[in-house]
C-alpha positions as CSV (number, residue, x, y, z in Angstrom):
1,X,0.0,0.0,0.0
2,X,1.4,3.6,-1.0
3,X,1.9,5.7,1.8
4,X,-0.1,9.5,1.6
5,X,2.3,12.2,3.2
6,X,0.1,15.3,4.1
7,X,1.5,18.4,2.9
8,X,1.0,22.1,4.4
9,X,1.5,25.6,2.4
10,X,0.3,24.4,-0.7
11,X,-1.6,26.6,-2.5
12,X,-5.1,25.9,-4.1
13,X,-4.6,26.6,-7.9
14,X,-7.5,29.0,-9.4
15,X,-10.0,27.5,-11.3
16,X,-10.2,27.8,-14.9
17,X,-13.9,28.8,-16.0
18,X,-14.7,27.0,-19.6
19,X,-16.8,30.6,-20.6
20,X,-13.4,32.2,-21.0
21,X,-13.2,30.1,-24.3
22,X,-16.1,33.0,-25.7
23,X,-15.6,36.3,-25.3
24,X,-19.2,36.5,-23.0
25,X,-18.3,39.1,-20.0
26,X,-16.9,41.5,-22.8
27,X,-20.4,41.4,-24.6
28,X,-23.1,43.9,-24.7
29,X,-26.2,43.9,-26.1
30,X,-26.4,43.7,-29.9
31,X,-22.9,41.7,-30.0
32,X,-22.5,38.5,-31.5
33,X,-19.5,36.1,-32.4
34,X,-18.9,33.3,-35.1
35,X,-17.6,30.2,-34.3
36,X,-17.8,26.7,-36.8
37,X,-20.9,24.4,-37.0
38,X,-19.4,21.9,-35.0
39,X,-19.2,23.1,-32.2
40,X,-23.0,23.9,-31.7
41,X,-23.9,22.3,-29.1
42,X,-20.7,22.9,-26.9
43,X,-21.1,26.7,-27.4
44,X,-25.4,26.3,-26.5
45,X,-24.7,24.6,-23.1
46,X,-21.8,27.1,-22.2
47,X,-23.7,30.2,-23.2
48,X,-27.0,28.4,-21.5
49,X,-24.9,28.3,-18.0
50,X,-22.9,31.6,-18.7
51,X,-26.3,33.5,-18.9
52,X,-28.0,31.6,-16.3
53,X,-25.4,32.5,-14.1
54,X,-25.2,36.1,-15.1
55,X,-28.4,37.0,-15.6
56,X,-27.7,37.8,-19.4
57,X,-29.7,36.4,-22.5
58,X,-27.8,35.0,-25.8
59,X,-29.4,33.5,-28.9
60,X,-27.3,31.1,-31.0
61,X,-28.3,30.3,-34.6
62,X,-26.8,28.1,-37.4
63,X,-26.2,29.6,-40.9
64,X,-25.9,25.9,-43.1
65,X,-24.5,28.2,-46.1
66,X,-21.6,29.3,-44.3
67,X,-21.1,26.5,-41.6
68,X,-20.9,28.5,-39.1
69,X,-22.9,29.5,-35.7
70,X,-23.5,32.9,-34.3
71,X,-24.1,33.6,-30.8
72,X,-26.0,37.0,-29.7
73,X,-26.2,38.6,-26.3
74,X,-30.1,39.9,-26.6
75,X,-30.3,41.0,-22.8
C-alpha cells in the first residue's frame, strides 16, 4: 500500500472557467460572435450556464450556407 504524506503551504490553484473560451463578459447587447458548426452544441450549453449565471440572455443560430454559428447577447 502507498503511503499518503500530508503536505502544508500548498496553495489551491484558481480554477479555470470553460466561458473564458467565448468572449461572453466583454459582450453587450447587440454583440455576437462566429464560431464553426461543430461546435454547436458545446457553445449552446456554455452560453446556456454563462447566462443563467449572469443573468444575461444569448441566442445562437446556425447559418448551413456558411457552416458557421453565431451567438448574440439579446439582454
Amino acid at each position: 500500500m502507498e503511503e499518503v504524506k500530508i503536505e502544508k503551504g500548498i496553495p489551491i490553484p484558481s480554477i479555470s472557467r470553460r466561458h473564458n473560451t467565448y468572449p461572453f463578459r466583454e459582450m453587450e447587447i447587440g454583440d455576437s460572435f462566429a464560431i464553426s458548426e461543430e461546435k454547436e452544441m458545446r457553445l449552446r450549453s456554455i452560453a446556456s450556464k454563462f447566462a443563467r449565471d449572469n443573468g444575461v440572455k444569448f441566442t445562437v443560430q446556425v447559418d448551413h450556407d456558411t457552416h458557421l454559428v453565431r451567438c448574440w447577447r439579446i439582454e
